[in-house]
C-alpha positions as a Markdown table, in Angstrom:
| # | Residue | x | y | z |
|---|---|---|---|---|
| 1 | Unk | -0.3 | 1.6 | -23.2 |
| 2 | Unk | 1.2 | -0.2 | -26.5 |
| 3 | Unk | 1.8 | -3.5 | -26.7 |
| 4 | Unk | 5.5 | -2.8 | -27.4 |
| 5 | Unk | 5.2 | -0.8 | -24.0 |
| 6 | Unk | 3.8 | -4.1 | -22.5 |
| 7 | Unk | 6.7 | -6.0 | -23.5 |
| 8 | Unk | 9.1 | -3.9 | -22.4 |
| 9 | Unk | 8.0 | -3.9 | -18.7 |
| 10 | Unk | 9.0 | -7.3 | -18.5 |
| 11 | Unk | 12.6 | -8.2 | -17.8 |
| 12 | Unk | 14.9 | -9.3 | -20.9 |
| 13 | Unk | 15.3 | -12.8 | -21.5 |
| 14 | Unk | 18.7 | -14.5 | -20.2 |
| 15 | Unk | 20.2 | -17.3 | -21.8 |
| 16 | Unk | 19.2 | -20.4 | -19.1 |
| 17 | Unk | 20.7 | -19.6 | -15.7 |
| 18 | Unk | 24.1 | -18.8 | -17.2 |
| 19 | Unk | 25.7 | -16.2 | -14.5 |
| 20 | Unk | 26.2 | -12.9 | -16.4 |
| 21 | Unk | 29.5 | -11.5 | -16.6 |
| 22 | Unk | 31.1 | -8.9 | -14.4 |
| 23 | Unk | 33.1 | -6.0 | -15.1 |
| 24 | Unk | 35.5 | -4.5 | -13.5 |
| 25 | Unk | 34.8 | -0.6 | -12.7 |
| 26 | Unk | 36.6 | 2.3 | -10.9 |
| 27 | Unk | 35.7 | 5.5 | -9.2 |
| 28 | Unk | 34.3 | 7.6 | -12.1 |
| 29 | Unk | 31.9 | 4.8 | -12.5 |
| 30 | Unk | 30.5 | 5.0 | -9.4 |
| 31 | Unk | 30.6 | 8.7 | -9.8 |
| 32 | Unk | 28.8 | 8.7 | -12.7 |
| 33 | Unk | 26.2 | 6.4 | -11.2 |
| 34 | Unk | 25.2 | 8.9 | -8.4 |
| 35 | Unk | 25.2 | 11.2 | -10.9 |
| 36 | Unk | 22.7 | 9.5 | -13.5 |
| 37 | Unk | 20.8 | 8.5 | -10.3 |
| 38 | Unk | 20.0 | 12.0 | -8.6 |
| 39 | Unk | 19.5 | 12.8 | -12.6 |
| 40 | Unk | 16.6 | 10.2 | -12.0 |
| 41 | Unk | 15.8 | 11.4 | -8.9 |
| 42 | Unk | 15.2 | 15.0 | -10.0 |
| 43 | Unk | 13.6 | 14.1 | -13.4 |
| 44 | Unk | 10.3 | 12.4 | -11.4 |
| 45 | Unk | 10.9 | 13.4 | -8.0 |
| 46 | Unk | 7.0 | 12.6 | -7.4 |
| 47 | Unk | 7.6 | 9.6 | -5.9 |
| 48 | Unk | 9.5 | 10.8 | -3.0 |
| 49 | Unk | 6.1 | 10.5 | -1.2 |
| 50 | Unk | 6.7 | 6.6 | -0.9 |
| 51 | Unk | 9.6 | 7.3 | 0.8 |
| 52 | Unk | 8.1 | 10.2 | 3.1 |
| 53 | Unk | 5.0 | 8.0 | 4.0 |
| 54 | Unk | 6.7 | 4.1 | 4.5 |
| 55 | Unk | 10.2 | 4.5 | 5.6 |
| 56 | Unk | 10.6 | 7.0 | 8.3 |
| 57 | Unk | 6.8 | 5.8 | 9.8 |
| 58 | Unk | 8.2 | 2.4 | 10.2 |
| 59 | Unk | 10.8 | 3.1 | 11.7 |
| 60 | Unk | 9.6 | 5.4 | 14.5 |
| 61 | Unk | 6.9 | 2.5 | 14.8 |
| 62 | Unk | 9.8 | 0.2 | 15.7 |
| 63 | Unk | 11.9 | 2.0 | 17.5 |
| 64 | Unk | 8.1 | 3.0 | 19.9 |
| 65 | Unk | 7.5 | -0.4 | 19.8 |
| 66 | Unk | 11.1 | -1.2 | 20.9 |
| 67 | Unk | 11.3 | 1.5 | 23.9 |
| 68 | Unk | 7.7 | 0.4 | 25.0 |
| 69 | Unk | 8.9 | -2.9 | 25.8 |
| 70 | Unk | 11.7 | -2.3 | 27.6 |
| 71 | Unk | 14.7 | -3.9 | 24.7 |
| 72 | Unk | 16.0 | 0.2 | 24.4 |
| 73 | Unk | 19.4 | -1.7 | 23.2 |
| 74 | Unk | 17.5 | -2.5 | 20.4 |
| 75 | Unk | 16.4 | 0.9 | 19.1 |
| 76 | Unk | 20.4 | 1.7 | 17.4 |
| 77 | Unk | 20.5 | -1.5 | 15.9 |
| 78 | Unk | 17.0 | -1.1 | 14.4 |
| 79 | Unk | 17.7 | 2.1 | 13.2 |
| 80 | Unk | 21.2 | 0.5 | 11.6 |
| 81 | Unk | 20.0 | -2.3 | 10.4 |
| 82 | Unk | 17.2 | -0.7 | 8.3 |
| 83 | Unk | 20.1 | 0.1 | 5.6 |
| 84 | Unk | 20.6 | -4.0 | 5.5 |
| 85 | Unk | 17.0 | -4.4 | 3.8 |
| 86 | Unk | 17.1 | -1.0 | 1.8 |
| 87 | Unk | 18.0 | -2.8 | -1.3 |
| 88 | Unk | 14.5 | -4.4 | -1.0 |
| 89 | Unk | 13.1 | -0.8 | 0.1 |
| 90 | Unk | 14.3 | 0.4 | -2.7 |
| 91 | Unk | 13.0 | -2.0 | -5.8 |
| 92 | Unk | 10.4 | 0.2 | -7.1 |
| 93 | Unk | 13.0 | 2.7 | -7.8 |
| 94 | Unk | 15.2 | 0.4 | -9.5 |
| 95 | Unk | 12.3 | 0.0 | -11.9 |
| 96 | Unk | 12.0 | 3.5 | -12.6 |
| 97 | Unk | 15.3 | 4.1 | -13.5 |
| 98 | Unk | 15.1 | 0.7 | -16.0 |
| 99 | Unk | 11.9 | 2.6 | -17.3 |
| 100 | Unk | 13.1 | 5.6 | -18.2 |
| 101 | Unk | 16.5 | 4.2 | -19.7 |
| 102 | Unk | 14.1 | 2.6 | -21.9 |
| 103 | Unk | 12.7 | 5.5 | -22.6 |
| 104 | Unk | 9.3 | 4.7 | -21.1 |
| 105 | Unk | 6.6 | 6.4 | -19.2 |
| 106 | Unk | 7.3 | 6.8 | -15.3 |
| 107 | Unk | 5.3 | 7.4 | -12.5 |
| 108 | Unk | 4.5 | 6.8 | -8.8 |
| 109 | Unk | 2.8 | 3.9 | -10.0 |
| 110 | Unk | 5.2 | 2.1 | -11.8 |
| 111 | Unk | 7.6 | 1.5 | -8.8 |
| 112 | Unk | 4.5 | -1.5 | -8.1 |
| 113 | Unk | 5.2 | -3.3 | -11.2 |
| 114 | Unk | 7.8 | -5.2 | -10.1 |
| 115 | Unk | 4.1 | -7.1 | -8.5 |
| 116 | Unk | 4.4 | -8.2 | -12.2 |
| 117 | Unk | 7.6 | -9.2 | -12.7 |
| 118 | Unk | 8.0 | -12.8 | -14.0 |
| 119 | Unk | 11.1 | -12.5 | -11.5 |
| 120 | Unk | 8.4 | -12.2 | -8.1 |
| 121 | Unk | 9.5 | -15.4 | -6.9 |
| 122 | Unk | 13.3 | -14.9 | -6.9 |
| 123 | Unk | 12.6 | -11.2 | -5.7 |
| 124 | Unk | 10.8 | -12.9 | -2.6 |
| 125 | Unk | 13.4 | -15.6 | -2.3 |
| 126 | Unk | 16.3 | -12.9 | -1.7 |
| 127 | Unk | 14.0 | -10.5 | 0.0 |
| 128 | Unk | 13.3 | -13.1 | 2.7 |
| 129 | Unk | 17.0 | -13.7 | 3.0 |
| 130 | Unk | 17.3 | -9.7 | 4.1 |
| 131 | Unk | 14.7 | -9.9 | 6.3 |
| 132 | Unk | 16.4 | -12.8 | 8.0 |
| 133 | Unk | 19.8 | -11.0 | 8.0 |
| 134 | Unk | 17.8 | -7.9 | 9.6 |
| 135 | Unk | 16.2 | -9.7 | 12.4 |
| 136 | Unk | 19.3 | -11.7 | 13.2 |
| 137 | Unk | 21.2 | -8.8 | 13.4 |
| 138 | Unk | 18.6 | -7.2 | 15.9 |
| 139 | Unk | 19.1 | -10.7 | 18.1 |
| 140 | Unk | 22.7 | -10.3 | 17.7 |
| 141 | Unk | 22.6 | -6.6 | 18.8 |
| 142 | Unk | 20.5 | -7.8 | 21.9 |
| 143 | Unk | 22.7 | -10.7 | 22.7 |
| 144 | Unk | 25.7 | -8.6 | 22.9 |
| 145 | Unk | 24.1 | -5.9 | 25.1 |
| 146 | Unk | 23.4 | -8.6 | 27.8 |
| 147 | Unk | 26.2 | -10.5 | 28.0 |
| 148 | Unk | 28.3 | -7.1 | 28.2 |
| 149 | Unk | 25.8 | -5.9 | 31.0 |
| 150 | Unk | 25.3 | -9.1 | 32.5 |
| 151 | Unk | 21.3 | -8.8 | 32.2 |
| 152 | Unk | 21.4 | -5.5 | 34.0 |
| 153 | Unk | 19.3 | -3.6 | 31.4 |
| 154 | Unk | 19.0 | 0.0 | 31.6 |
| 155 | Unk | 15.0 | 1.0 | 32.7 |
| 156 | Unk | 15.3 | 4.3 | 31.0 |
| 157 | Unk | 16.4 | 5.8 | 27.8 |
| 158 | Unk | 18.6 | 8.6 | 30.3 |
| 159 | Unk | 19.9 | 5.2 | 31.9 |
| 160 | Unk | 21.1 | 4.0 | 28.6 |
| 161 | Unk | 22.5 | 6.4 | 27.1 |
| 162 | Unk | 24.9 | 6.7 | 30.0 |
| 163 | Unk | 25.5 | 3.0 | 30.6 |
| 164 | Unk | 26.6 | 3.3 | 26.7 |
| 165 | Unk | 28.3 | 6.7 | 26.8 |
| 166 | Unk | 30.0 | 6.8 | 30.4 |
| 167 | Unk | 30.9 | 3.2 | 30.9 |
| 168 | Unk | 33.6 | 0.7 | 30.1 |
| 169 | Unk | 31.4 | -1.5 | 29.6 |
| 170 | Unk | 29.6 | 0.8 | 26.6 |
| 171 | Unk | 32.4 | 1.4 | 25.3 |
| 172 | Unk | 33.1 | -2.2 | 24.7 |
| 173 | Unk | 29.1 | -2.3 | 23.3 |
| 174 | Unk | 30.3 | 0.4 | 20.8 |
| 175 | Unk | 33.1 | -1.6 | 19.5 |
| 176 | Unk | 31.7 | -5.1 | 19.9 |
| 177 | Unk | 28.5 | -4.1 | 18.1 |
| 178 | Unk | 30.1 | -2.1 | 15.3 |
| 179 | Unk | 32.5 | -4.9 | 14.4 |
| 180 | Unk | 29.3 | -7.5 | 13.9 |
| 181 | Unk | 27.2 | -4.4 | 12.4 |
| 182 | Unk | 30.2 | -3.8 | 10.1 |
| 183 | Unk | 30.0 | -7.8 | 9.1 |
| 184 | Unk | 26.2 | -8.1 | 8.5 |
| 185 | Unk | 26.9 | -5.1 | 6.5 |
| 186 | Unk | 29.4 | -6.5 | 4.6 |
| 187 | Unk | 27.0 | -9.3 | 4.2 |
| 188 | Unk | 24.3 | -7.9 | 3.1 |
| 189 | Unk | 26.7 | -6.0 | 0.4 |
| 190 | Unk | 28.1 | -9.1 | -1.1 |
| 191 | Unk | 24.6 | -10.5 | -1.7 |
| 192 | Unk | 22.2 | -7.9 | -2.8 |
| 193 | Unk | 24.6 | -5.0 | -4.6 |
| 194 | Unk | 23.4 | -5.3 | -7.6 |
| 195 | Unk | 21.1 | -9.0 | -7.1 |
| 196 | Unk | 17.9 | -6.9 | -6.9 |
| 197 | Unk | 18.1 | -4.7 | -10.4 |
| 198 | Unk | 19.8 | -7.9 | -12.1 |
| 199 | Unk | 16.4 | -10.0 | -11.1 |
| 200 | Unk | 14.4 | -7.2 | -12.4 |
| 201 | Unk | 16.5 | -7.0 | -15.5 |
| 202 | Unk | 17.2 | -10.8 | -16.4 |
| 203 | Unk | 15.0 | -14.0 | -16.0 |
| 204 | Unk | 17.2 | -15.7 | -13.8 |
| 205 | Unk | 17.2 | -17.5 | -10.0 |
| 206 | Unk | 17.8 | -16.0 | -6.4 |
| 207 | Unk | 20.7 | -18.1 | -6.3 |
| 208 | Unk | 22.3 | -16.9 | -10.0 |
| 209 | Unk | 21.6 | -13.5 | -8.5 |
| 210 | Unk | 23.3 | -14.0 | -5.0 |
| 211 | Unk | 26.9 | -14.8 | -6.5 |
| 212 | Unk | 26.8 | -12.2 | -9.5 |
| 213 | Unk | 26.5 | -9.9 | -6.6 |
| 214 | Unk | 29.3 | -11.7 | -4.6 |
| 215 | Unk | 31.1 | -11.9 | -8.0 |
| 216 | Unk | 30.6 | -8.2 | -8.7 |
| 217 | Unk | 32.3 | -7.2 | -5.1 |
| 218 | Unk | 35.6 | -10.0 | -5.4 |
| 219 | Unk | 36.5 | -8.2 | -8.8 |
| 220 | Unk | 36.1 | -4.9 | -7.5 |
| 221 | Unk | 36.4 | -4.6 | -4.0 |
| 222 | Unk | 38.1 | -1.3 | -3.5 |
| 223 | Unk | 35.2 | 0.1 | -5.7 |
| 224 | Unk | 32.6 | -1.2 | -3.7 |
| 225 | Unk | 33.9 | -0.7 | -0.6 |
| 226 | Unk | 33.6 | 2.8 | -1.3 |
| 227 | Unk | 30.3 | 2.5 | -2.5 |
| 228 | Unk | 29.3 | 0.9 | 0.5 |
| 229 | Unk | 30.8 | 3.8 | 2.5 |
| 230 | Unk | 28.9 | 5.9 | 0.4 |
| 231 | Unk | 26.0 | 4.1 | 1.0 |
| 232 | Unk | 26.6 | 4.5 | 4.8 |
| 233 | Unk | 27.2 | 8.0 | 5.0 |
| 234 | Unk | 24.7 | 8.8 | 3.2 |
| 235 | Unk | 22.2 | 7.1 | 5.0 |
| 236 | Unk | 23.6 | 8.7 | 8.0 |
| 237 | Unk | 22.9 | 11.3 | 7.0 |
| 238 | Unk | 19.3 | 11.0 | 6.0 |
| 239 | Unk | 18.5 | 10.1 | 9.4 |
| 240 | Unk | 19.8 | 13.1 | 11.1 |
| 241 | Unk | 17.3 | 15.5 | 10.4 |
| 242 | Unk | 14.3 | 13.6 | 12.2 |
| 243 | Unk | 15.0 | 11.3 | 9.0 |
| 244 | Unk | 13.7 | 14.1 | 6.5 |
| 245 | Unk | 16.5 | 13.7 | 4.4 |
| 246 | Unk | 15.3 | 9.9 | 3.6 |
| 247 | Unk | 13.3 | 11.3 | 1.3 |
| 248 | Unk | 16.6 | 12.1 | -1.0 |
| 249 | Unk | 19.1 | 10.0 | 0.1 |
| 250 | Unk | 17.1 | 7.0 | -0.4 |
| 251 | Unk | 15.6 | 7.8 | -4.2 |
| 252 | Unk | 18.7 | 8.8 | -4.7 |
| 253 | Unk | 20.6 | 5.9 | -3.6 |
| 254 | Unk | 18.2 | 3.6 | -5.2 |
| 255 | Unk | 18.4 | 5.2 | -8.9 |
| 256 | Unk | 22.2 | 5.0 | -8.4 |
| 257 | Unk | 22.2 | 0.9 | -7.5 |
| 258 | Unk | 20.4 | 0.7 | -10.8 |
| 259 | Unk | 22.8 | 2.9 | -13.2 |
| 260 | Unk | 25.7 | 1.0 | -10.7 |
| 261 | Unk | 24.4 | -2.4 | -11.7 |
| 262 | Unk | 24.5 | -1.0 | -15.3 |
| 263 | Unk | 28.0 | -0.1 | -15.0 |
| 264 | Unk | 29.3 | -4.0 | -13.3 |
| 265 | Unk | 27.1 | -6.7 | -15.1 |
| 266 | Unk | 27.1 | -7.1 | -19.0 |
């Protein structure tokens, strides 16, 4: 590799801690972002194995782990919840796509170098504060489950699926838990929308990060609503087919947050 290849795996230079500035966008923008991302996707589809090994084992690890010891209320949310750290899942891919717009080299290796990034800490910083969204979201989940049931907790999976699916009581789970799934996802949307491939792109802090995203949904909030929705349904549907289709949606997805950050911070 050049030296002037060197260079440009590093992220560019940003005046102090200055936040960047935000612009506003409409729906061919994020069009064109899932466009340039499956464009991204299909041009070094190669490293769709990270997706096919990592995501869908960890998930059926959690959701045995979950079932095994006897929290069954648990295995939706974890499931759900995944999407809340995908931005984090998804960082090696936002480095691909800033490779190639750069008109560099890409490979399966590549999506490590964000190891290297002068940016780690900050990376870390927010990642932590996904992981602690996740997990409180799972206690959450939990807590509304028993105080709906009143500790009775279902001993099988048959069990509860009806208490959810039959009941009154699940019915009320299914609202209950999709309102507070529907705020942690909101959440998670303000903050890390386009905090991720800013940190990768710009020398700048977790915090400076944080409220560009926040900034980035207040001026366009019908946009990235949709994306959100998007985001959702897409994800939705990756885990349908015994979560095969993770290995699109998510690449997918995770080139698009790049080109999408492109389109909303100057």
């Amino acid at each position: 590799m050049s030296h002037q290849d060197s260079i440009a795996d590093l992220p560019q230079s940003a005046a102090g801690d200055s936040p960047p500035t935000v612009r506003d966008i409409g729906f061919p923008d994020i069009m064109e972002s899932l466009t340039k991302g499956f464009a991204d996707f299909k041009a070094h589809p190669s490293h769709v194995v990270l997706c096919i090994m990592i995501y869908p084992v960890v998930i059926f690890v959690a959701a045995k782990v979950g079932a095994g010891h006897d929290i069954l209320p648990l295995v939706w949310p974890l499931f759900s919840g995944i999407a809340l750290i995908s931005p984090l899942v998804a960082m090696g891919l936002y480095e691909m796509s800033r490779r190639r717009e750069k008109g560099l080299s890409v490979s399966v290796k590549d999506g490590f170098r964000v190891l290297r990034s002068p940016s780690l800490p900050a990376i870390l910083i927010l990642s932590l504060v996904m992981v602690a969204l996740f997990l409180v979201w799972l206690i959450a989940a939990l807590t509304i489950y028993q105080i709906i049931f009143s500790g009775a907790a279902a001993q099988s999976a048959e069990e509860f699926i009806a208490q959810v699916f039959t009941t009154e009581k699940g019915l009320w789970l299914m609202v209950l838990g999709t309102a507070v799934g529907f705020v942690f996802a909101l959440l998670v949307l303000c903050i890390s929308v386009v905090s991720f491939p800013l940190l990768l792109d710009r020398r700048v802090s977790a915090l400076t990060a944080a409220k560009t995203s926040f900034r980035a949904v207040l001026s366009n909030p019908q946009s990235m609503a949709l994306w959100g929705l998007i985001v959702a349904v897409l994800l939705f549907l990756g885990f349908l087919p015994a979560f095969v289709g993770l290995a699109v949606v998510i690449p997918v997805l995770g080139h698009s947050t790049w080109h999408l950050y492109r389109k909303v911070v100057e």
